[in-house]
DOKELUM-256228 format. One record per atom (N, C-alpha, C): residue in one letter; y, z, x. Coordinates in steps of 0.02 Angstrom, whole numbers, plus 50000, padded with zeros to 5 digits. Layout:
aYZX/...
! end
This chain:
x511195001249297/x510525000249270/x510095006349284/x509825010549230/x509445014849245/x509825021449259/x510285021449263/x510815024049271/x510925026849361/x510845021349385/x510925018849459/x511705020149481/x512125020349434/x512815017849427/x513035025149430/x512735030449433/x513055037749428/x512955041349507/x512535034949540/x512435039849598/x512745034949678/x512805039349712/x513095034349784/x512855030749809/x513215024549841/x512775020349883/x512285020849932/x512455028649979/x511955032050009/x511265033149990/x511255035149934/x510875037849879/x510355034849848/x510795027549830/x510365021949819/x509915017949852/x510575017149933/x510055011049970/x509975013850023/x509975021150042/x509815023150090/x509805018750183/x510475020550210/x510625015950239/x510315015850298/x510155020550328/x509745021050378/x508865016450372/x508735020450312/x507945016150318/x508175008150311/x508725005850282/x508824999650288/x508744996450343/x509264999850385/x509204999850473/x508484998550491/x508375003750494/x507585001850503/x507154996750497/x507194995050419/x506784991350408/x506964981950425/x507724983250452/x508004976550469/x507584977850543/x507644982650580/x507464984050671/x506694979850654/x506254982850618/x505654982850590/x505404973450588/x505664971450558/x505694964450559/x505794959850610/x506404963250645/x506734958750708/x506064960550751/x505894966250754/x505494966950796/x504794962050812/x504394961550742/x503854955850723/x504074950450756/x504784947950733/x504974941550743/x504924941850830/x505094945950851/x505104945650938/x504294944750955/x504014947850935/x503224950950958/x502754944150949/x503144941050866/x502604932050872/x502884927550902/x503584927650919/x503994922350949/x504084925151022/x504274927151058/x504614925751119/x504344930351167/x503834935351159/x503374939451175/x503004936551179/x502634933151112/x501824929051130/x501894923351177/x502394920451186/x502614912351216/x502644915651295/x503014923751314/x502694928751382/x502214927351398/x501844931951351/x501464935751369/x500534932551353/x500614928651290/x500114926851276/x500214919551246/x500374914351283/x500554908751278/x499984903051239/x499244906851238/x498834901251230/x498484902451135/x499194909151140/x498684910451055/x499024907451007/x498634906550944/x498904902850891/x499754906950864/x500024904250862/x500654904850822/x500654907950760/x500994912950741/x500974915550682/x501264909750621/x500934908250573/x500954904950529/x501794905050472/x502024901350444/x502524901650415/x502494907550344/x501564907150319/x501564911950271/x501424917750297/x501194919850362/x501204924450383/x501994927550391/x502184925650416/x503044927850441/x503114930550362/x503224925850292/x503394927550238/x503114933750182/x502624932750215/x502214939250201/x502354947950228/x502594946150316/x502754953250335/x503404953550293/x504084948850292/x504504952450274/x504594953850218/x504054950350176/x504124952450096/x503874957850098/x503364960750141/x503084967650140/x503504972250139/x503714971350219/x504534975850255/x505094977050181/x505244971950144/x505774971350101/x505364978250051/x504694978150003/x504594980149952/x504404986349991/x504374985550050/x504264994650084/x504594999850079/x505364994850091/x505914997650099/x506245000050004/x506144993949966/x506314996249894/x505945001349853/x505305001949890/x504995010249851/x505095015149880/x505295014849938/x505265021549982/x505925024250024/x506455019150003/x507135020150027/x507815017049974/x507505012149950/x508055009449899/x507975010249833/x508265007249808/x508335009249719/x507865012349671/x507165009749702/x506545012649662/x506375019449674/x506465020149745/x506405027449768/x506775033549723/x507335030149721/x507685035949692/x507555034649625/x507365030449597/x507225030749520/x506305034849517/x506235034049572/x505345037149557/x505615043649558/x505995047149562/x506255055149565/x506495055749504/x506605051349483/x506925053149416/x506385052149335/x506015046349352/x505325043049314/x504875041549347/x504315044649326/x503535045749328/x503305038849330/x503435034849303/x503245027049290/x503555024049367/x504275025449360/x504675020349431/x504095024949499/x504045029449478/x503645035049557/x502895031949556/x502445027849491/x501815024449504/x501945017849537/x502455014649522/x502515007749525/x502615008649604/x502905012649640/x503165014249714/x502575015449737/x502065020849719/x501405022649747/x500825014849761/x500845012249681/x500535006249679/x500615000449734/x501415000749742/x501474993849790/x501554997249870/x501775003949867/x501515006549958/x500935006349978/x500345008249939/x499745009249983/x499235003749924/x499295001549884/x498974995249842/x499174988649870/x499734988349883/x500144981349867/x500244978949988/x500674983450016/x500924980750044/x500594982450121/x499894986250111/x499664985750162/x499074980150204/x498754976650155/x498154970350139/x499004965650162/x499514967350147/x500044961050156/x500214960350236/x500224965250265/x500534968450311/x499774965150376/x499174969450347/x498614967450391/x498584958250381/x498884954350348/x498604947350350/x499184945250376/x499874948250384/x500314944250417/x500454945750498/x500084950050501/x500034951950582/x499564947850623/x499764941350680/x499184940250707/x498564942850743/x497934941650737/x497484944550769/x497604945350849/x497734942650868/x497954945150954/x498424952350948/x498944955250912/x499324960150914/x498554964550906/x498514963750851/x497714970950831/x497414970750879/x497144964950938/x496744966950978/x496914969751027/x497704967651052/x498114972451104/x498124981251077/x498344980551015/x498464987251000/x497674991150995/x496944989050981/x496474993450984/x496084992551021/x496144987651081/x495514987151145/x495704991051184/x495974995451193/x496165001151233/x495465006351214/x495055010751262/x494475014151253/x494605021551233/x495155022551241/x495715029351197/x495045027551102/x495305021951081/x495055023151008/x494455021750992/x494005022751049/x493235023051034/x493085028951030/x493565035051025/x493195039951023/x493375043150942/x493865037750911/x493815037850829/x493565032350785/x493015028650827/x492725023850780/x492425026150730/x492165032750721/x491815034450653/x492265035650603/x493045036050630/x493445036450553/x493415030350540/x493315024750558/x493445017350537/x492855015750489/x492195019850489/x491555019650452/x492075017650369/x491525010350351/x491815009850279/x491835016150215/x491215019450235/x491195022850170/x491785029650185/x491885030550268/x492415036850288/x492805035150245/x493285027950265/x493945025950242/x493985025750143/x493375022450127/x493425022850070/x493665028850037/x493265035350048/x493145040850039/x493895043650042/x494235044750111/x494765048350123/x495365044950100/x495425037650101/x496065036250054/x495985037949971/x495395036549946/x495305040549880/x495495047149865/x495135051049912/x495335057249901/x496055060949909/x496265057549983/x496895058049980/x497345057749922/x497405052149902/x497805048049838/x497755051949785/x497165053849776/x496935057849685/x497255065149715/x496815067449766/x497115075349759/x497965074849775/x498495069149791/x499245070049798/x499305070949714/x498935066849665/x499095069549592/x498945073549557/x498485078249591/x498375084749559/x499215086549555/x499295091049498/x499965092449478/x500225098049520/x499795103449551/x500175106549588/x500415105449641/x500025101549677/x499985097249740/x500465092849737/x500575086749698/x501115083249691/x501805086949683/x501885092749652/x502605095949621/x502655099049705/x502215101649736/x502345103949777/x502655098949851/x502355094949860/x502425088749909/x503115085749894/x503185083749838/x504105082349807/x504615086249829/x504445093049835/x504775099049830/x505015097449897/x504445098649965/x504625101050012/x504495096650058/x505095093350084/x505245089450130/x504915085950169/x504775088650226/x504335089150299/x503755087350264/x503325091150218/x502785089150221/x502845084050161/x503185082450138/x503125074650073/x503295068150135/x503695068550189/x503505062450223/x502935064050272/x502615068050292/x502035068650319/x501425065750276/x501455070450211/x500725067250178/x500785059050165/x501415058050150/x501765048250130/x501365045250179/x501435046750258/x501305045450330/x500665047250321/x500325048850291/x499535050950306/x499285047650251/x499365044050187/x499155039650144/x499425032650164/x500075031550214/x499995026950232/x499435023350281/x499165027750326/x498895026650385/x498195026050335/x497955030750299/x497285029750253/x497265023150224/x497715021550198/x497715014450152/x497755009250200/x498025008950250/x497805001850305/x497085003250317/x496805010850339/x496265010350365/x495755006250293/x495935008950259/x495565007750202/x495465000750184/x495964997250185/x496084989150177/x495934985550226/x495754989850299/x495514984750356/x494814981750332/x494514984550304/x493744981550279/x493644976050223/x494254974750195/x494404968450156/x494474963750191/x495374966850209/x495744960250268/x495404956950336/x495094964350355/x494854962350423/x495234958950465/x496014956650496/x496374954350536/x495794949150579/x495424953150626/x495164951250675/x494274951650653/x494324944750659/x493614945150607/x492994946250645/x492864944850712/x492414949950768/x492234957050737/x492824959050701/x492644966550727/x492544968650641/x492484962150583/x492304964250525/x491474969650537/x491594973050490/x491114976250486/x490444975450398/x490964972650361/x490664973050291/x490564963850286/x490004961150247/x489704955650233/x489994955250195/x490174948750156/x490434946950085/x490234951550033/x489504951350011/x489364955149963/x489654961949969/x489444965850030/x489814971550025/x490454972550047/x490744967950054/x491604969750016/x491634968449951/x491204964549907/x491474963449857/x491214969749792/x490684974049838/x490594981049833/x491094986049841/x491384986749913/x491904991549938/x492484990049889/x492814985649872/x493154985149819/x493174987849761/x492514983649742/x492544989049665/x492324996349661/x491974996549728/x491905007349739/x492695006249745/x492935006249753/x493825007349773/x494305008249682/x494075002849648/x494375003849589/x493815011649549/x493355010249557/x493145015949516/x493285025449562/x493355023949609/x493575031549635/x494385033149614/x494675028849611/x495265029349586/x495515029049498/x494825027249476/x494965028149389/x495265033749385/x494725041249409/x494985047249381/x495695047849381/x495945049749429/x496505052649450/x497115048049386/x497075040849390/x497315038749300/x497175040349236/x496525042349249/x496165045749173/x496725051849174/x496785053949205/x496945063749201/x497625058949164/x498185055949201/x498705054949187/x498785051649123/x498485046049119/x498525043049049/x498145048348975/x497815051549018/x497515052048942/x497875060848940/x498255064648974/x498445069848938/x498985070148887/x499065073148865/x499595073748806/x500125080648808/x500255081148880/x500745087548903/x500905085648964/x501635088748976/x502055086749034/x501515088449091/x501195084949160/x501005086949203/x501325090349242/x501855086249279/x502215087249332/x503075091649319/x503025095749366/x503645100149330/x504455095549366/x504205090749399/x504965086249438/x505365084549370/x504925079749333/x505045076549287/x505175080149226/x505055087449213/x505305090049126/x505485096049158/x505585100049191/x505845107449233/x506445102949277/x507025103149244/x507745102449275/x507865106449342/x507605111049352/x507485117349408/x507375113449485/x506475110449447/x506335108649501/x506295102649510/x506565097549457/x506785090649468/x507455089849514/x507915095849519/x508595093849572/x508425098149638/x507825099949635/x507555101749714/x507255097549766/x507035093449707/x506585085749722/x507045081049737/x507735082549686/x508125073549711/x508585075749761/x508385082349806/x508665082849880/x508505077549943/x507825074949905/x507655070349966/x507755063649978/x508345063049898/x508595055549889/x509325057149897/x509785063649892/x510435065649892/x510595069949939/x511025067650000/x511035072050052/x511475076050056/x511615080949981/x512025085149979/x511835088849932/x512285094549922/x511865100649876/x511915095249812/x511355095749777/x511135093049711/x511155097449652/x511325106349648/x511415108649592/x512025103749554/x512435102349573/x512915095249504/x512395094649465/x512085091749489/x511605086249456/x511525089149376/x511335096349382/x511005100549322/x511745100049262/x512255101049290/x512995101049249/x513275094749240/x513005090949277/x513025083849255/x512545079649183/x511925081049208/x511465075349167/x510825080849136/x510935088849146/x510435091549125/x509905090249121/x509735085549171/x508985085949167/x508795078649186/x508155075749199/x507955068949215/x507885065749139/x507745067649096/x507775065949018/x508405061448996/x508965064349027/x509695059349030/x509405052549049/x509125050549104/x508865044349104/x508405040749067/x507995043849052/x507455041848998/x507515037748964/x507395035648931/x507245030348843/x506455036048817/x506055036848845/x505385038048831/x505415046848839/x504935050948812/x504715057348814/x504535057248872/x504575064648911/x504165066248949/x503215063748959/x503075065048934/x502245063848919/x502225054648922/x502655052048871/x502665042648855/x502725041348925/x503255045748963/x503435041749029/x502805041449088/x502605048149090/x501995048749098/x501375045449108/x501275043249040/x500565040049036/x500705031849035/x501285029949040/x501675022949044/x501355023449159/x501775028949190/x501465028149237/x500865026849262/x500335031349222/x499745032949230/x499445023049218/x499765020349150/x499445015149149/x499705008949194/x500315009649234/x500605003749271/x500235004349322/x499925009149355/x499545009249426/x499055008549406/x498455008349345/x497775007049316/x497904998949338/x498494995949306/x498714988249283/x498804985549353/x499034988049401/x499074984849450/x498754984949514/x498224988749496/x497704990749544/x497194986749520/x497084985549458/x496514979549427/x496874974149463/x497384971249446/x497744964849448/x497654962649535/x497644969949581/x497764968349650/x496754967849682/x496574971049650/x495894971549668/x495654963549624/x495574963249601/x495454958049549/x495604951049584/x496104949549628/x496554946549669/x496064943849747/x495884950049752/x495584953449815/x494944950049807/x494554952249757/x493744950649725/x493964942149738/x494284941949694/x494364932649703/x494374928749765/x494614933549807/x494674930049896/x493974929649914/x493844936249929/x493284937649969/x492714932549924/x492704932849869/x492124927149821/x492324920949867/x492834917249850/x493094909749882/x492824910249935/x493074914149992/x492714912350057/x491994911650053/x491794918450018/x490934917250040/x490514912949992/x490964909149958/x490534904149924/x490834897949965/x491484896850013/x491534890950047/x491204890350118/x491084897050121/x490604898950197/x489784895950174/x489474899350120/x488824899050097/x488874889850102/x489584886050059/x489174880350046/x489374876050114/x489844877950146/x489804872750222/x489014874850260/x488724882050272/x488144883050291/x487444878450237/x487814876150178/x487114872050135/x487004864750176/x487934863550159/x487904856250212/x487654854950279/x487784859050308/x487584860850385/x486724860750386/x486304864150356/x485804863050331/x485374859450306/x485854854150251/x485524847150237/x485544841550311/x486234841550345/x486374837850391/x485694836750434/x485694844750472/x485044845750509/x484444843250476/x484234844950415/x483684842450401/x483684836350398/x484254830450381/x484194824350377/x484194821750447/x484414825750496/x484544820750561/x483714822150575/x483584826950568/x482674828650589/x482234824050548/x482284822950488/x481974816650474/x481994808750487/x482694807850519/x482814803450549/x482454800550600/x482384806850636/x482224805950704/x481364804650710/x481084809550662/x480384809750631/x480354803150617/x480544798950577/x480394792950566/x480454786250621/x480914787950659/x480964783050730/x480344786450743/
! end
């Protein structure tokens, strides 16, 4: 599929991050089960949808960034949005709600990270995962980051860490330490979809190859070094080019990307808007009831 079938199992499911991401899991499972029952015996239990939530995270972490998608985002511009979309869109808001609040408070009541509370400022985080994200698709910047190793899992590792920070002001884990009111999350959100229009505008709406991975055969088998752990010139005498995989033009594939991360960044924000609304209209109306109560017991009492 996709032509999945031409390349090694190495290649595909990358066996190590598998490893990992199995360690990754076991690990959670220790940390809510048999650690907290240690160490912190009196806190709530991690929930059944919580549990299902980290490992569906762990699972789709592992399929953009180590298994089959990965290596198809090297090859298509579209499979490489859909991977971006669900790493730092999709599976970090998943990740912050399946973690119990007692872990977050172990991991940041330490006085070490008071001396970076101003990166946690909403409008910082807003700001720097945006910027981050848009300037990785400037085209030179992206061709370049593909290219070269070391620093494509560094910057990955530095939009990951932006996009939790970024999503802590939605999720908020530990709701003490929320910082944004209903209304203004349901602000920070949509500042969140509109800083991120551009960087889709550029993609969807040009009408020429951006990125040289995807139509420069050159520097598309320099790029699929970081999915093939062996010399990759074959590749060029093999399939001439990432176009062998295709169905779509360079450019179609393109702006097909450009519009699956528009589509699923509405769909996930949109998702998001809907939460944060529910609560603060089930918060607002238990505080109406709470309100009538009082006033009725006070007339009660007024009238005895």
């Amino acid at each position: 599929m996709f032509g999945l079938q031409y390349f090694t199992f190495q290649a595909v499911w990358s066996p190590m991050f598998l490893f990992a991401t199995i360690a990754v899991i076991i690990a959670y499972l220790y940390i809510i089960g048999p650690w907290r029952e240690k160490h912190f015996p009196m806190e709530k239990k991690a929930s059944a949808g919580q549990i299902a939530l980290f490992i569906s995270a762990a699972i789709l972490y592992y399929i953009t960034n180590g298994g089959p998608s990965s290596l198809l985002g090297h090859i298509m511009f579209s499979f490489h949005m859909v991977n971006m979309a669900i790493s730092y869109l999709i599976v970090p808001p998943m990740v912050l709600a399946a973690i119990p609040s007692f872990i977050w408070k172990k991991i940041f009541s330490a006085p070490f990270w008071k001396k970076y509370k101003v990166l946690m400022h909403p409008i910082v985080t807003l700001v720097m995962f945006n910027m981050t994200f848009s300037i990785y698709h400037l085209p030179v910047v992206h061709d370049y980051v593909m290219t070269h190793f070391t620093v494509h899992r560094i910057y990955y590792v530095v939009m990951l860490i932006m996009a939790f920070m970024m999503w802590w002001h939605v999720i908020t884990p530990v709701k003490e330490w929320s910082k944004l009111a209903h209304v203004k999350k349901l602000a920070y959100i949509f500042a969140n979809g509109v800083l991120l229009t551009p960087a889709c505008a550029l993609i969807i709406f040009s009408n020429e190859p951006l990125y040289s991975i995807y139509s420069d055969p050159n520097v598309w088998v320099q790029a699929m070094g970081y999915c093939i752990p062996v010399d990759t010139s074959y590749l060029l005498t093999k399939f001439e080019g990432p176009q062998f995989f295709n169905l779509f033009t360079v450019v179609e594939d393109q702006q097909s990307g450009g519009i699956i991360m528009k589509l699923i960044q509405e769909v996930m924000y949109g998702i998001l808007l809907g939460f944060v609304f529910r609560d603060w209209f089930n918060k607002e109306h238990k505080q109406d009831d709470l309100d009538a109560k009082l006033l009725n017991d006070a007339l009660l009492i007024n009238n005895k």
